[in-house]
C-alpha positions as CSV (number, residue, x, y, z in Angstrom):
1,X,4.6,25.0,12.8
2,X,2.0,22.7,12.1
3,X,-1.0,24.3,10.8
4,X,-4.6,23.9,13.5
5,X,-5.9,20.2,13.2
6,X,-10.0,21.5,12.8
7,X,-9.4,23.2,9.5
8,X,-7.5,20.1,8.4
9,X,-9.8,17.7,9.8
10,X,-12.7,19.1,8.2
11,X,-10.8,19.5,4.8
12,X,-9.8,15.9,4.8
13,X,-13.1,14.5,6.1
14,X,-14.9,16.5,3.0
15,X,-12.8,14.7,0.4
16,X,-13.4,11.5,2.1
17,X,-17.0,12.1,2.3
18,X,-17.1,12.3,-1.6
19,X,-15.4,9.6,-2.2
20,X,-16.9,7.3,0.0
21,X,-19.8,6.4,-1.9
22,X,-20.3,2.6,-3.7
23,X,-20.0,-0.6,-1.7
24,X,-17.1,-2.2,0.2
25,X,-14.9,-3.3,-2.5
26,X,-15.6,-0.6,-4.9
27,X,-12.7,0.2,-7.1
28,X,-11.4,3.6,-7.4
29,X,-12.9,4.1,-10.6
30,X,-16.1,4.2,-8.4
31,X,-15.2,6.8,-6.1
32,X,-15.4,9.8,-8.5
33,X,-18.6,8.6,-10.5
34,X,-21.4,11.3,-11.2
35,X,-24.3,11.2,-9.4
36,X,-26.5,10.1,-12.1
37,X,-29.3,10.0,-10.2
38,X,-29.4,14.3,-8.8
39,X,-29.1,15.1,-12.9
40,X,-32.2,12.9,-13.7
41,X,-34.2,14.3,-10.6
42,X,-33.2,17.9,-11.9
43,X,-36.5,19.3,-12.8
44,X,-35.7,22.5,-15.0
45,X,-32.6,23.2,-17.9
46,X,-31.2,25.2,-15.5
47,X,-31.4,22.5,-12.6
48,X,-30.0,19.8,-14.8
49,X,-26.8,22.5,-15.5
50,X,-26.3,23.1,-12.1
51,X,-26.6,19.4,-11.1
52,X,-24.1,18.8,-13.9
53,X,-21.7,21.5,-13.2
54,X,-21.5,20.0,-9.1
55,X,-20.8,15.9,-11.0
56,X,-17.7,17.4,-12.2
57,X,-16.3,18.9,-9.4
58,X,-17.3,15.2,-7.7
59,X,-15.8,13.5,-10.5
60,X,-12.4,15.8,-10.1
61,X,-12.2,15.7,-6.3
62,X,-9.5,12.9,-6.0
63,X,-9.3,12.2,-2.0
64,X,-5.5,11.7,-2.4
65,X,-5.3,15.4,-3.5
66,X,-5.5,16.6,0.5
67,X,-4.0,13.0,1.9
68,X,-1.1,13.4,-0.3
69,X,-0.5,16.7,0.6
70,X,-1.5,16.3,4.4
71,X,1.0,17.6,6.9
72,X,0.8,14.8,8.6
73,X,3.1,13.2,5.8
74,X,6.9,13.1,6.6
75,X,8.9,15.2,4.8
76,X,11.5,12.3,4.6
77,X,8.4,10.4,3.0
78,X,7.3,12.5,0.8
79,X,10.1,13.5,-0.9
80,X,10.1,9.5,-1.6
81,X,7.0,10.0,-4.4
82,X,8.8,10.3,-7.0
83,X,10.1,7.2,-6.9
84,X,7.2,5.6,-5.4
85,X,4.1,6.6,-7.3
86,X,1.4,6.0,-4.7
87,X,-1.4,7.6,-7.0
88,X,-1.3,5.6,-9.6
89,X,0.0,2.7,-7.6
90,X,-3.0,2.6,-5.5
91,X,-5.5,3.3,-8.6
92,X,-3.8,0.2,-9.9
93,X,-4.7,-1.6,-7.3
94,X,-8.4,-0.7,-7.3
95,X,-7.6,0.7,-3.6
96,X,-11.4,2.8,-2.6
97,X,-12.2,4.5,0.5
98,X,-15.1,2.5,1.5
99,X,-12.7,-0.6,1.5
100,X,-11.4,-3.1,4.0
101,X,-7.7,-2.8,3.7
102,X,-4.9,-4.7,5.2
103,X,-1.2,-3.7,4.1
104,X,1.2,-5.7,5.4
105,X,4.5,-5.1,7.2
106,X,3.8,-1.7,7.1
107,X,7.4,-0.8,8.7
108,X,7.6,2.9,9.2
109,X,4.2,3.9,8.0
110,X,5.2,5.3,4.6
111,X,1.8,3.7,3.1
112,X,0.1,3.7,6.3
113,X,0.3,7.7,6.1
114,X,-1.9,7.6,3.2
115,X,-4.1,3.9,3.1
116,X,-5.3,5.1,6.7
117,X,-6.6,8.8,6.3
118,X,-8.1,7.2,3.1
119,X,-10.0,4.6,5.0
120,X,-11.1,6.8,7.5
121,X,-14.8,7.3,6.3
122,X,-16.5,4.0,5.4
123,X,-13.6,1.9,4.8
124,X,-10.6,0.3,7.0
125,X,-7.7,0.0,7.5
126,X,-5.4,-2.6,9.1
127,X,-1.8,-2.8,9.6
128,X,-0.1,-6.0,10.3
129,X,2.9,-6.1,12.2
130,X,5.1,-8.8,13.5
131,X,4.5,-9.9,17.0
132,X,8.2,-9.7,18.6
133,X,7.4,-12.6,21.2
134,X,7.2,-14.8,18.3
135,X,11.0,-14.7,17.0
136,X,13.7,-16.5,19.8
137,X,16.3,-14.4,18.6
138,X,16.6,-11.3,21.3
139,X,18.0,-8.7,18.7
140,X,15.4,-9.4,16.5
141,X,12.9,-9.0,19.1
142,X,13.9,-5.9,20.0
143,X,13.8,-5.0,16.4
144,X,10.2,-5.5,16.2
145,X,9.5,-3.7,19.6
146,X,11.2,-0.9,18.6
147,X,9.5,-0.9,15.1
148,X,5.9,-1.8,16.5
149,X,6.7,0.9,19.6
150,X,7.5,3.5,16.9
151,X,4.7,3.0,14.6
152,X,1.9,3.4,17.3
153,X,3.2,6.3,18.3
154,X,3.3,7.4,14.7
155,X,-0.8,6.9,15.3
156,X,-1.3,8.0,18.6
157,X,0.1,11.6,17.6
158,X,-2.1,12.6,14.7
159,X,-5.7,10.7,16.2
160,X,-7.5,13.4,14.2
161,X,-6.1,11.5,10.9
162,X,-5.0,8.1,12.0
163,X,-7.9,7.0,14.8
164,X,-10.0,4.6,13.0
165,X,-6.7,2.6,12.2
166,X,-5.5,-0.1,13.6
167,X,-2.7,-2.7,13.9
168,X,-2.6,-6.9,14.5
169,X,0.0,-8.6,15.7
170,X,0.9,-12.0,13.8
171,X,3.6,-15.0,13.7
172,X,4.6,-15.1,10.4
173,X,5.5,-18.8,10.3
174,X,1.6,-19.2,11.0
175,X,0.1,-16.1,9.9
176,X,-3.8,-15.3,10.7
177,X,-4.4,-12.0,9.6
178,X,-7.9,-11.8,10.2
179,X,-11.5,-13.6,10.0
180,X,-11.9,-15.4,6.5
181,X,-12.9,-13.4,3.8
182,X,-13.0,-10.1,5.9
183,X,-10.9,-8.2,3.7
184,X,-11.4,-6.3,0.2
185,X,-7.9,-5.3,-0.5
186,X,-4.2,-6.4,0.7
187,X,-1.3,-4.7,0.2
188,X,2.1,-5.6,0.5
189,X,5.7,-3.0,-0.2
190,X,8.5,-4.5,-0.5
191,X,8.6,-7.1,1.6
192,X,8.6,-10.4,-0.1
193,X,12.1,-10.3,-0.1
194,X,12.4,-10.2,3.9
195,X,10.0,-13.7,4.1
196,X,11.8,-15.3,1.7
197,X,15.3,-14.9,3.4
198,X,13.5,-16.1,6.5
199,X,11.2,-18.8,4.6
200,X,7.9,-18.1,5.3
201,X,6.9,-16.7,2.4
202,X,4.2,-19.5,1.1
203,X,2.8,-19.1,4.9
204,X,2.2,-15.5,4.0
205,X,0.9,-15.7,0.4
206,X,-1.9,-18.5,1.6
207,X,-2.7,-15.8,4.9
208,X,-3.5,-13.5,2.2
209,X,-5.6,-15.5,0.1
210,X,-7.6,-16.3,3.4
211,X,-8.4,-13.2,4.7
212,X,-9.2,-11.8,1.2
213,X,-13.5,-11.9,0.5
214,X,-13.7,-13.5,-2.6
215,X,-13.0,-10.8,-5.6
216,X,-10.8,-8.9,-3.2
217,X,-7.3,-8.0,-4.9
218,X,-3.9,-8.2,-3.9
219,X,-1.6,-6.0,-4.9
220,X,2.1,-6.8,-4.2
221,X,5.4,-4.0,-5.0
222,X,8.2,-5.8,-4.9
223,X,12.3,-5.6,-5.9
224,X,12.5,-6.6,-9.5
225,X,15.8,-8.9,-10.2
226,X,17.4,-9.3,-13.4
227,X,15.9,-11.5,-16.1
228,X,17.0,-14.8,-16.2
229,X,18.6,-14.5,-12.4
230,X,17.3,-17.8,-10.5
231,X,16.2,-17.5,-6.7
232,X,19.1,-18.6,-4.9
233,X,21.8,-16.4,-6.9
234,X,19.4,-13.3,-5.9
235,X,17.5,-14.1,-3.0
236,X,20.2,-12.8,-0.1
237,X,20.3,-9.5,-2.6
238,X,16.5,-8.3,-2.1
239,X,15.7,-8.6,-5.0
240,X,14.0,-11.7,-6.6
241,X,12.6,-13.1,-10.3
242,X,9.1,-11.7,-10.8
243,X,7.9,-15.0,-11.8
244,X,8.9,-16.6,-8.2
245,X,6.7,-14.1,-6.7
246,X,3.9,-15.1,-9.4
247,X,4.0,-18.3,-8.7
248,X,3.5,-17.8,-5.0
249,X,0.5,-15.7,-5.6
250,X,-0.8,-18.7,-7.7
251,X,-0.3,-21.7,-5.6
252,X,-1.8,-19.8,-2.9
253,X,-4.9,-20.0,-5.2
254,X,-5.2,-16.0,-7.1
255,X,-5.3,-15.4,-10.3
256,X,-2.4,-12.8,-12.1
257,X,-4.9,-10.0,-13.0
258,X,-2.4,-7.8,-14.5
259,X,1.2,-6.1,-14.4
260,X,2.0,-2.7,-14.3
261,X,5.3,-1.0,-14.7
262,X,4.6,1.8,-13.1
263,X,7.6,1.5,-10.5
264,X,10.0,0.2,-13.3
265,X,13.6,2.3,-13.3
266,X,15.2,0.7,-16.1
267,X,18.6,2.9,-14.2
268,X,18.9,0.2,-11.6
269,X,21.8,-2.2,-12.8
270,X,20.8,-4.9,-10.0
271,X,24.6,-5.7,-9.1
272,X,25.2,-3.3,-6.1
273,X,27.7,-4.2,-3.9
274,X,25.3,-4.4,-1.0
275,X,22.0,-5.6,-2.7
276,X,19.0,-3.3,-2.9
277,X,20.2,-1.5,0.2
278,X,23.1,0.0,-1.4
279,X,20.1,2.3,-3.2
280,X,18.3,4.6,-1.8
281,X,16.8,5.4,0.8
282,X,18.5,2.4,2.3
283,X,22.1,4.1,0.9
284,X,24.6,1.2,2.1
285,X,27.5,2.4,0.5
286,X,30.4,4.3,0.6
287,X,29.9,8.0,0.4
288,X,31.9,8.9,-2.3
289,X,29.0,6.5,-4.5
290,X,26.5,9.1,-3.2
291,X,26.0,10.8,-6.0
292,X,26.5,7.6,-8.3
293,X,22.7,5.6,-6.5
294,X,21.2,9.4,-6.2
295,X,21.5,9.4,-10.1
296,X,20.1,5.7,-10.0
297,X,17.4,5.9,-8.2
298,X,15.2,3.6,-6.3
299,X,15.2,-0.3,-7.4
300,X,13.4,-1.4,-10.2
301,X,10.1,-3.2,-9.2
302,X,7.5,-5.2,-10.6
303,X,3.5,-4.3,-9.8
304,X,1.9,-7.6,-9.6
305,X,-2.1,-6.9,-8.8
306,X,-3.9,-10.8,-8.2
307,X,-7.1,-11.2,-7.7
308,X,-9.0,-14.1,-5.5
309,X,-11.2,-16.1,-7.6
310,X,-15.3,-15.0,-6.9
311,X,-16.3,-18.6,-7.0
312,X,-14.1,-19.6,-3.8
């Protein structure tokens, strides 16, 4: 049963409340800084330990502590973690609370469930979502209803967590994802892949590099393939060469800040029968395999985190 939403409201809004301190596009780093100034206004030895002794508990009150933990949280999602590393994925990125997020494609939430509770103090958060009416294919309209449908009720249930969020609607063949420079942070999971097996991939990357403020990072997870693979012997597998994805990031006009391989899994082979869906969670195969991609893993991915030049 889930637990009364009060105590978890009030739990949640405390850790936001101290790490929402620093300006818009502060980095996490910033969010569990000591307040320098309370141990410099401490009058007495005694003050100054006190004042000292509350910095640390600031400095070791991590927000994601109660987000990753909230019961909000699928259990299907969680369990996913391991495999996903959103704390140090997020730290990577520089993600804060008092920031202007967009993540993109956001599909069933599985970031959303944590990038929105995060944003709810000072910050926000934005998902966008593709706008069904703009694809002439019926199946694949109803795909996005569905998904879009789904994903609002997904808000609409836990308002005490997920109010301040919202979500945008876009054609991806002529993306606008927002007011120029209105964004700190963009985020995009695994989904490069999809745009490039549909070709609007370049629309996307420059969409990004518009709505990004200048300074604002964006921090792209995506299917690692093989070194040495070219695009068109891996693009209908999901997976794709990590310096095709640089190089869109580039000609959109960022700057490669640095890589991380924080969701490396040096277990994934790349040759599945069925792409990157015959891993899990996607699990295309046959179920005598099962325990064969359980042992693998998720797919190996590069962490790219770009960074829009401040002088644009």
């Amino acid at each position: 049963m889930r637990p009364s939403i009060a105590p978890l409201a009030a739990a949640l809004a405390t850790a936001l409340l101290l790490a929402a301190c620093g300006s818009s596009n502060a980095p996490d780093a910033t969010i569990n800084d000591a307040p320098a100034d309370a141990l410099a206004a401490a009058a007495t030895p005694a003050e100054a330990a006190a004042a000292e002794e509350a910095a640390l508990r600031d400095r070791e009150t991590d927000p994601l502590d109660a987000i990753l933990a909230g019961d909000w949280r699928d259990p299907k999602n969680t369990a996913r973690d391991t495999w996903r590393h959103p704390r140090e994925t997020l730290a990577f990125f520089e993600v804060g609370a008092s920031q202007r997020i967009i993540e993109i494609s956001p599909g069933g939430g599985w970031y959303t469930e944590i990038l929105a509770p995060l944003a709810q103090g000072k910050g926000s958060y934005t998902g966008v979502i593709n706008d069904p009416a703009a694809f002439a294919d019926e199946r694949t309209r109803n795909y996005y209803t569905r998904n879009n449908t789904a994903l609002r009720d997904k808000l609409a249930a836990r308002a005490d967590v997920f109010g301040n969020a919202r979500l945008v609607e876009i054609d991806p063949q002529a993306p606008v994802l927002g007011e120029p420079s209105s964004a700190d942070v963009v985020l995009t999971f695994r989904n490069v892949h999809n745009w490039v097996m549909d070709g609007y991939e370049r629309q996307m990357f420059q969409a990004f590099f518009d709505v990004l403020a200048p300074g604002g990072v964006l921090g792209v997870v995506e299917h690692r393939a093989a070194a040495g693979r070219t695009l068109e012997e891996v693009k209908e597998s999901g997976y794709l060469p990590e310096d095709y994805v640089i190089q869109l990031a580039t000609d959109a006009g960022f700057v490669l800040e640095e890589k991380s391989e924080i969701n490396a899994n040096p277990a994934d082979t790349k040759d599945h029968p069925n792409g990157v869906w015959t891993l899990p969670p996607g699990n295309n195969h046959d179920a005598a395999d099962a325990a064969k991609y359980a042992a693998i893993g998720e797919s190996d991915r590069m962490t790219l985190r770009f960074r829009k030049p401040k002088d644009e």
